[in-house]
C-alpha positions in Angstrom: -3.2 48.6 1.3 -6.9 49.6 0.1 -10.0 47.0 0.8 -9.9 45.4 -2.7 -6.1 44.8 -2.4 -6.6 43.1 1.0 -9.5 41.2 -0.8 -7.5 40.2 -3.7 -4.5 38.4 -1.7 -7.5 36.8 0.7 -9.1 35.4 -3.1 -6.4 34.3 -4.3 -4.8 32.5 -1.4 -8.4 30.9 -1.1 -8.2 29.8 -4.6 -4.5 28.7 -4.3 -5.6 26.5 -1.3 -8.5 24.6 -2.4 -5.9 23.2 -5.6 -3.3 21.8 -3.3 -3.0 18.1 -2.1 -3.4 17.2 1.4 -0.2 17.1 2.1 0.6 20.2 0.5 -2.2 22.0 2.6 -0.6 21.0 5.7 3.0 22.8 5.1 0.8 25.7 3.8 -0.6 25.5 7.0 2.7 24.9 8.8 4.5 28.2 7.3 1.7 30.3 8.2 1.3 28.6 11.9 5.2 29.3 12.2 5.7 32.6 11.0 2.2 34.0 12.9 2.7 32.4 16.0 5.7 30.9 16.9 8.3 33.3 14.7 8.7 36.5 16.5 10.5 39.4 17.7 14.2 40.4 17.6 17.4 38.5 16.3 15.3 35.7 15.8 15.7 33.9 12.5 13.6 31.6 10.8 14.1 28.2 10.3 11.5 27.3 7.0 14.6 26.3 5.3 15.6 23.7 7.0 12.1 22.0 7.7 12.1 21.6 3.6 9.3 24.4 3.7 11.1 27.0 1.6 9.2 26.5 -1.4 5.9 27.2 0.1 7.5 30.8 2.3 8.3 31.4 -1.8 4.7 30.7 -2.8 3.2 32.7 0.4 5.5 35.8 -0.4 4.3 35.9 -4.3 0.4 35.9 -2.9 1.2 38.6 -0.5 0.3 36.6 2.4 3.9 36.8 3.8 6.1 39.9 3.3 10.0 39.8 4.0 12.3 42.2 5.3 16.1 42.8 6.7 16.9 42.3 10.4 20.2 42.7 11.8 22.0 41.9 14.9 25.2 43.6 15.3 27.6 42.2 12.4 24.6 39.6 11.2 22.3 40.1 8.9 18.9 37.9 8.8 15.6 37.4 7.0 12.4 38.8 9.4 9.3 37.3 7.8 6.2 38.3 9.2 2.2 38.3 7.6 1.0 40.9 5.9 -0.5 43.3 8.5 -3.9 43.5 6.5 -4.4 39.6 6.7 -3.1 38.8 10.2 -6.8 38.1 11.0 -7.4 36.3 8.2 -4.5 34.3 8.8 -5.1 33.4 12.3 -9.1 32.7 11.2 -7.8 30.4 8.3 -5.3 28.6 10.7 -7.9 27.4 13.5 -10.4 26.4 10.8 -7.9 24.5 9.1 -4.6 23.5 10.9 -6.2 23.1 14.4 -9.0 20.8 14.2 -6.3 18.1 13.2 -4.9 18.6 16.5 -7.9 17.9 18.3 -7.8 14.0 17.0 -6.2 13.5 19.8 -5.8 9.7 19.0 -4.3 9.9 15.5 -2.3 12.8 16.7 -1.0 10.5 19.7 -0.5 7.6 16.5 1.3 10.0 14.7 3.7 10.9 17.5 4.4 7.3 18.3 5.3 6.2 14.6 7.4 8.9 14.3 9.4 8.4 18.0 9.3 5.0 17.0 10.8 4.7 13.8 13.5 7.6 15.1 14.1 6.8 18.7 17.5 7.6 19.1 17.0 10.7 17.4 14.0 11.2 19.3 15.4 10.4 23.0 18.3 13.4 22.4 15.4 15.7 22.1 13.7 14.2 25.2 17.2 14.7 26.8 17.1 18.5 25.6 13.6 19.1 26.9 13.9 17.3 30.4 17.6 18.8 31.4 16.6 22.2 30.2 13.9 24.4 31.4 11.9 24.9 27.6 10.1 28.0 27.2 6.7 27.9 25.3 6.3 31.7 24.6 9.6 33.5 23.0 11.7 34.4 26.8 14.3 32.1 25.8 15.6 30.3 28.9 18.8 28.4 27.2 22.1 28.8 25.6 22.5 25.6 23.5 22.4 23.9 20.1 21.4 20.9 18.7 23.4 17.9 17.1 22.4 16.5 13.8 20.6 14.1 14.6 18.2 15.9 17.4 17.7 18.6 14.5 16.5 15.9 12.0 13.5 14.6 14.3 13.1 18.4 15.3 12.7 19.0 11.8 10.1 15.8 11.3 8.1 17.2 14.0 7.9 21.1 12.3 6.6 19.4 9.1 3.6 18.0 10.7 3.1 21.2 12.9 3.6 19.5 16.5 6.6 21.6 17.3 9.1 24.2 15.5 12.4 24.9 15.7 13.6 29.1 15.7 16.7 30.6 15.5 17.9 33.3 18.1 21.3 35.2 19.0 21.9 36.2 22.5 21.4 39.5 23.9 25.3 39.6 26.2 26.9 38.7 23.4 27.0 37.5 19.0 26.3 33.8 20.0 23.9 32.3 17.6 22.0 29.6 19.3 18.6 27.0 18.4 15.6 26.2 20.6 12.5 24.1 19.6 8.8 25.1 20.7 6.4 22.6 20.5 2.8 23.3 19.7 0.7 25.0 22.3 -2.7 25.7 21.0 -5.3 23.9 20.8 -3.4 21.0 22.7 -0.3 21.2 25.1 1.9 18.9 22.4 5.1 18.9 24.7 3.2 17.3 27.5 2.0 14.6 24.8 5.6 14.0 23.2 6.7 13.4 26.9 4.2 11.2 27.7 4.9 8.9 24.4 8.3 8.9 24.6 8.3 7.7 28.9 5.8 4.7 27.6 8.4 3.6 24.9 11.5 4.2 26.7 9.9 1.6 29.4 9.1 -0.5 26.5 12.7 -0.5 25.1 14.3 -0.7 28.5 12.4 -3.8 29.1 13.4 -5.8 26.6 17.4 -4.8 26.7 19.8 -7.7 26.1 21.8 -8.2 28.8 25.2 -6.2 26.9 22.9 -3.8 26.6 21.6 -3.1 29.8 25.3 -3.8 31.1 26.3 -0.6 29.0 23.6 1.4 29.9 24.6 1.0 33.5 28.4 1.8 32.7 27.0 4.8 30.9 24.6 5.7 33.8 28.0 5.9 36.1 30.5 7.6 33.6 28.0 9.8 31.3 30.9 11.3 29.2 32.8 7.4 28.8 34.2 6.7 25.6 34.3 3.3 23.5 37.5 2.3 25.5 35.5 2.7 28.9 33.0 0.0 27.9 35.6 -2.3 26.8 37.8 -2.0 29.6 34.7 -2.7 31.8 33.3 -5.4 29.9 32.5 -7.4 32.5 31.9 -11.1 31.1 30.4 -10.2 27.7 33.1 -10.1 24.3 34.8 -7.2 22.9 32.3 -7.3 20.0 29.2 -8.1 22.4 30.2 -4.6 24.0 30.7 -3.0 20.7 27.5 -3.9 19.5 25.7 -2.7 22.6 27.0 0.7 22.7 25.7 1.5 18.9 22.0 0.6 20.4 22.3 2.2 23.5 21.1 5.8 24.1 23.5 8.6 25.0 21.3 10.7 27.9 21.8 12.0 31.2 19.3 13.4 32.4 17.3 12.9 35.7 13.8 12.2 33.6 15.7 9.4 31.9 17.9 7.8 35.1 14.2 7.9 36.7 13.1 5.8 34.2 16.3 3.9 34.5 15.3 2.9 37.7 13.6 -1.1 37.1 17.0 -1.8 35.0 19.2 -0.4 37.9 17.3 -2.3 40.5 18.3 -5.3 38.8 22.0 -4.7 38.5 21.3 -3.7 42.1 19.6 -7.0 43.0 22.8 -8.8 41.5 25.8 -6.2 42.8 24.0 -7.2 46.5 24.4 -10.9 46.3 27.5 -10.6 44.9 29.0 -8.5 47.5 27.2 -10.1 50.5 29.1 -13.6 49.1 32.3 -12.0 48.7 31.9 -10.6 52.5 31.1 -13.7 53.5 33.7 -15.5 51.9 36.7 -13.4 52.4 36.0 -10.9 55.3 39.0 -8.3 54.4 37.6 -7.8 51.6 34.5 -5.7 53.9 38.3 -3.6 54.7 39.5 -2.8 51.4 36.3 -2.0 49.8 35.7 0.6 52.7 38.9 1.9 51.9 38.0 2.1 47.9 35.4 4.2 49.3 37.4 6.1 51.6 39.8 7.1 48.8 37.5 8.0 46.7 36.5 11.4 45.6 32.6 11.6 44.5 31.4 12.7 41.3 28.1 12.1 40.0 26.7 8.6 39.9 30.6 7.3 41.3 33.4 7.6 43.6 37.0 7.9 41.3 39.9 7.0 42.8 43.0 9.1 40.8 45.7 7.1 39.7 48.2 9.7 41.8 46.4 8.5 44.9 47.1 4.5 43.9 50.9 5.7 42.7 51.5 7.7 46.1 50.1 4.8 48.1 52.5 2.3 46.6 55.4 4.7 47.5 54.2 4.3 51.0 53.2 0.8 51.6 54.2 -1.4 48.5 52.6 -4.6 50.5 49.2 -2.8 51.3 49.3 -1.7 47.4 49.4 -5.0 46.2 47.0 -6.6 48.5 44.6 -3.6 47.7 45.2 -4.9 43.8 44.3 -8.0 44.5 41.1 -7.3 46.1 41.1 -4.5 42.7 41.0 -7.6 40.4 38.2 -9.2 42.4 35.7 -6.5 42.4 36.5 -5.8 38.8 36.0 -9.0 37.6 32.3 -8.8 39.2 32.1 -5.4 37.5 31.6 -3.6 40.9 35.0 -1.7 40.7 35.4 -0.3 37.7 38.8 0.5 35.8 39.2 4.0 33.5 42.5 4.5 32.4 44.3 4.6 35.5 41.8 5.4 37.4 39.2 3.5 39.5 35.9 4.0 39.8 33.3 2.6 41.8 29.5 3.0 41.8 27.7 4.8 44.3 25.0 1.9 43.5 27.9 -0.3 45.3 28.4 2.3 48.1 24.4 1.6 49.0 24.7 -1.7 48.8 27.8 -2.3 50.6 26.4 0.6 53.6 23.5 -1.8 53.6 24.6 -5.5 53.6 27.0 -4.1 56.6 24.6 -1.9 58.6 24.5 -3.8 61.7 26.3 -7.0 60.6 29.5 -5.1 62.2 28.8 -5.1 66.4 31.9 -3.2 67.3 34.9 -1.9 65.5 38.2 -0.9 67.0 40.7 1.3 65.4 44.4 0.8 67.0 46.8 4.0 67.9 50.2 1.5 67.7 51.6 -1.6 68.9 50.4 -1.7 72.5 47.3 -0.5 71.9 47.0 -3.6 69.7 48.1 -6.4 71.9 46.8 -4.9 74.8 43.3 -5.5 72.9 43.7 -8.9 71.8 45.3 -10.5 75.0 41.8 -8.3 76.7 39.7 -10.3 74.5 41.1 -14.0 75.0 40.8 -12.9 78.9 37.4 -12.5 78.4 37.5 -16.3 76.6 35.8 -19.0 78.8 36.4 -22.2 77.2 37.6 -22.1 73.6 40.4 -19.2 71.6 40.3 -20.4 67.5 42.9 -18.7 66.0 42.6 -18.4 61.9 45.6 -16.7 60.4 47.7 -17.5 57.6 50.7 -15.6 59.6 50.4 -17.4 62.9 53.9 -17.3 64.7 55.6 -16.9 68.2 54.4 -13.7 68.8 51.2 -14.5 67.7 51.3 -17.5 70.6 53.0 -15.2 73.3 49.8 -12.9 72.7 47.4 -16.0 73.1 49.6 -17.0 76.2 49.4 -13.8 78.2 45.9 -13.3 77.5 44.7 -16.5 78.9 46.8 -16.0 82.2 46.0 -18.9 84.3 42.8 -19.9 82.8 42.8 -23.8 81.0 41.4 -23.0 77.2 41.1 -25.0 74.3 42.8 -23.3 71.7 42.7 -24.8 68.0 44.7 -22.8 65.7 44.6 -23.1 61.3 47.7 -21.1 59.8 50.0 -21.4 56.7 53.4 -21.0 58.6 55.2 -24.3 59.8 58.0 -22.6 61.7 55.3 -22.2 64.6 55.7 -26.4 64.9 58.5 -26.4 66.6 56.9 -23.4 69.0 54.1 -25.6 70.1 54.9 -27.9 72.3 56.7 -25.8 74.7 53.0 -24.0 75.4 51.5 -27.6 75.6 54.0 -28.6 77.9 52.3 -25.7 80.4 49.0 -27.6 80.4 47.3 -25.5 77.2 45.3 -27.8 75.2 46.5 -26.5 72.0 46.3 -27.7 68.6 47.2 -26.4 65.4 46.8 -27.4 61.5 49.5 -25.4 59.1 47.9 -25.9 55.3 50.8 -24.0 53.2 52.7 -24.2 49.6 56.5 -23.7 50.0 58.6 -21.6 47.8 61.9 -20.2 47.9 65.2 -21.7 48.2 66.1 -23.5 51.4 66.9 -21.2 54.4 65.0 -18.6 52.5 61.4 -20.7 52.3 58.1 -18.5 52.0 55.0 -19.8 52.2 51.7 -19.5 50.7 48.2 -19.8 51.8 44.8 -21.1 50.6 43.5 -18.4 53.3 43.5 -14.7 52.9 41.7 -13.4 56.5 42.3 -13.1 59.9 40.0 -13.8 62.8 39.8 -15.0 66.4 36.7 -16.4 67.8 36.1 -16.4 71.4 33.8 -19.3 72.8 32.5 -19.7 69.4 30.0 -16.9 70.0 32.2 -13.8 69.6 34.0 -13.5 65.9 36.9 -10.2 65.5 38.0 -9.6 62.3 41.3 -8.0 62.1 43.2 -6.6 59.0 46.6 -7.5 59.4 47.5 -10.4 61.1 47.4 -10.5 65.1 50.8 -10.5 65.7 51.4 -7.3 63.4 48.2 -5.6 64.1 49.1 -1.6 65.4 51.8 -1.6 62.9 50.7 1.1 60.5 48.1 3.8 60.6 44.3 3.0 60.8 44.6 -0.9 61.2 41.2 -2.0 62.9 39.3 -4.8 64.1 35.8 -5.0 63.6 33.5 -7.9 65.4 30.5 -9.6 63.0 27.2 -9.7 64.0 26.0 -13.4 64.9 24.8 -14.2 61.5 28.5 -13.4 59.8 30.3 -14.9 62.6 28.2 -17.9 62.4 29.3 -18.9 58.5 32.8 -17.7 59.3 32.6 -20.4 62.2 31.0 -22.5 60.0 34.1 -22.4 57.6 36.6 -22.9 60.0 35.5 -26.1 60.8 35.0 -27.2 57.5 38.7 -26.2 56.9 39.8 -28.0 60.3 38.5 -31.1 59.6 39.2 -31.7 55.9 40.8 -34.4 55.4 44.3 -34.1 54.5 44.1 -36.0 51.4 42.1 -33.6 49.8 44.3 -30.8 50.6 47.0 -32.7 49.2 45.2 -33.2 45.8 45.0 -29.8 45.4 48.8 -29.3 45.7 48.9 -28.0 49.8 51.2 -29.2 52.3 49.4 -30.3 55.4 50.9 -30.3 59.2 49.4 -30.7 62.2 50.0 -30.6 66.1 48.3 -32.9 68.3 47.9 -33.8 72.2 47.2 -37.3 72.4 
């Protein structure tokens, strides 16, 4: 191209220029920022189109300024644009006289950023997804094999327009995968950093001001990323079907570590709640401490939770129907506090829960044992009433002769005071022949009857099993005494003082409630006496 050529495109784009509206200027600006700077090299494609900016490529090509050619990558064919070589200097002269003294504003340029993550921030908090789980290159070594959805394209595209970003094109090298990446602005400012930095300040902002469905959601989401609509309502904890519904529309779909960092205040608080709520359910039903452990134990981890398969539940109840449905029942209770988690037929429960229930028992358990059979089980409990000095309390809804032959050989010849609460009045007629051997014993049998006569059962207002030695020392066991050993891995563990204190505590608010009141609640009440 001769001198007066080169001058004639550099006039005329000059002269074009100085006629266009602001706004027109800057996508000017825009196509010739992209295609000099941030379009380049092999099997990469152009994306002018959809930014809305073919018109001006149209009006740049007709000048001269931009010059167009054929580029293929085996079986595709794609537009290379480039500047025209005798104007590349020009170009690059006109663009930081122009284009990049807007960039230095640094505070409109932040104002502009945060309108535009604010009035798109769903849109805008996929692409913060995409930069922070991906490793985003700023030059042209593309790092990534992905694409964008949609939405994430849209706000791409609103960035290109205003030059804070671009989005190219690109097929792989291995193989004819076609593929997107988006390159924010570089020069004069780092505009990455800056998007980052404006979209962390109004995630906080949003996260602070969730509604409680909301932030109930984004927890359920932060344990089961990939959850469907069914998930949520499933787990709904105590909010409506259409509460739920509602929430997930507003909530964002992200997984990434940036995010979950961010996360962290609103997890705290779920935290804060999920620790009372466990500590009171210890407290008030010790075998529950059991179960839950063995939730965990059956449990396979996976991200942010522990899933137990629904083949693992189905092969357990071929084994041990009872121990199945006891383990539901204690199911229904964590779920209903939203700390066991159903999906399908699987459960699922929070690692969240796994810290807090590793900490509200780390050193509330003294001693644990773990029984091989039978003996091994008796041989323990009859050790530990021998070890009694004064009182043996008994609290098991099971209580019977066994149970008392246990008791009885443990204390030997030692005079104990043994007080007794159960849920089984066939030990009634048991008792007097141990009271007739100088044991002050005394019992209270609190029970519903069912069943047809000869065939009664009985039910109880008590789930647990303990005996308390001296009223210092309180075991826990997970079947009842007189069938611990039975089955594999049954255990007693002993509570630290504080534990064992309120389980004391509620013994003796069970032992001396008056029998009325039991009665107005529907319970049979019995009791054996030495007067």
């Amino acid at each position: 191209m001769s001198i007066s050529e080169h001058s004639t495109i550099k006039t005329d784009f000059e002269k074009f220029f100085q006629g266009l509206s602001d706004e027109k200027k800057t996508k000017i600006l825009v196509v010739l920022d992209y295609v000099l700077n941030y379009k380049s090299g092999d099997r990469v494609a152009h994306k002018l189109v959809e930014m809305d900016l073919w018109n001006e490529l149209n009006e740049l090509s007709k000048l001269g300024v931009i010059e167009t050619t054929d580029g293929y990558h085996r079986d595709f064919k794609y537009d290379i644009v480039f500047i025209n070589e005798a104007v590349v200097e020009f170009v690059q002269g006109f663009i930081e006289r122009h284009l990049h003294p807007k960039f230095l504003e640094i505070d409109k340029i932040r104002q502009e950023i945060r309108e535009l993550v604010t009035n798109n921030f769903r849109s805008a908090l996929k692409l913060f997804e995409e930069i922070t789980q991906y490793e985003y290159a700023t030059t042209f070594t593309l790092s990534s094999e992905h694409s964008y959805d949609t939405e994430t394209r849209d706000f791409g595209n609103l960035l290109s327009r205003q030059g804070f970003g671009y989005f190219i094109g690109y097929w792989t090298v291995k193989a004819a995968t076609y593929y997107d990446e988006f390159i924010f602005r570089e020069k004069p400012i780092d505009l990455k950093t800056l998007f980052l930095e404006i979209i962390k300040e109004e995630i906080k902002i949003k996260l602070s001001s969730l509604s409680p469905q909301e932030r109930w959601c984004m927890f359920l989401r932060y344990v089961n990323p990939d959850a469907r609509d069914e998930f949520f309502l499933a787990n709904k904890s105590k909010f409506l079907p259409e509460e739920i519904r509602n929430a997930i529309k507003k909530i964002p779909e992200v997984k990434s570590k940036a995010f979950m960092d961010l996360f962290e205040p609103v997890l705290n608080q779920i935290k804060s709640k999920f620790s009372v709520t466990l500590r009171n359910i210890f407290l008030r039903d010790v075998h529950s401490l059991w179960n839950f452990s063995l939730f965990l134990a059956l449990g396979d981890i996976q991200g942010n939770m522990y899933r137990i398969g629904s083949y693992k539940l189905n092969k357990l109840k071929e084994i041990d129907s009872t121990k199945f449905n006891e383990i539901m029942e204690y199911v229904d209770i964590f779920c209903r506090e939203g700390i066991v988690l159903k999906d399908y037929g699987d459960l699922i429960i929070p690692t969240l829960a796994k810290e807090i229930f590793e900490s509200e028992t780390r050193g509330n358990i003294v001693e644990s044992k773990i029984f091989s059979d039978k003996l091994d089980a008796e041989t323990f409990i009859c050790d530990l009433v021998a070890k009694a000095e004064k009182k043996v309390k008994i609290w098991d809804p099971y209580v019977n002769k066994s149970t008392l032959q246990l008791i009885s050989e443990g204390m030997g010849s030692k005079q104990l005071e043994v007080r007794i609460l159960a849920s089984t009045p066939p030990i009634l007629k048991d008792l007097p022949h141990f009271s007739e051997r100088g044991i002050d014993i005394q019992a209270k049998v609190i029970y519903k009857k069912r069943g047809k006569q000869g065939d009664e059962k009985y039910d109880s207002p008590f789930h647990d099993r303990y005996l308390i030695i001296d009223d210092m020392k309180v075991w826990h066991f997970g079947p009842s005494l007189h069938g611990a050993g039975f089955k594999d891995a049954e255990m007693a563990i002993q509570l630290k003082k504080e534990w064992g204190e309120t389980i004391l505590e509620l013994f003796e608010h069970n032992w001396e409630r008056e029998k009325e009141k039991w009665e107005q609640r529907g319970w049979e009440v019995r009791e054996f006496k030495i007067w």
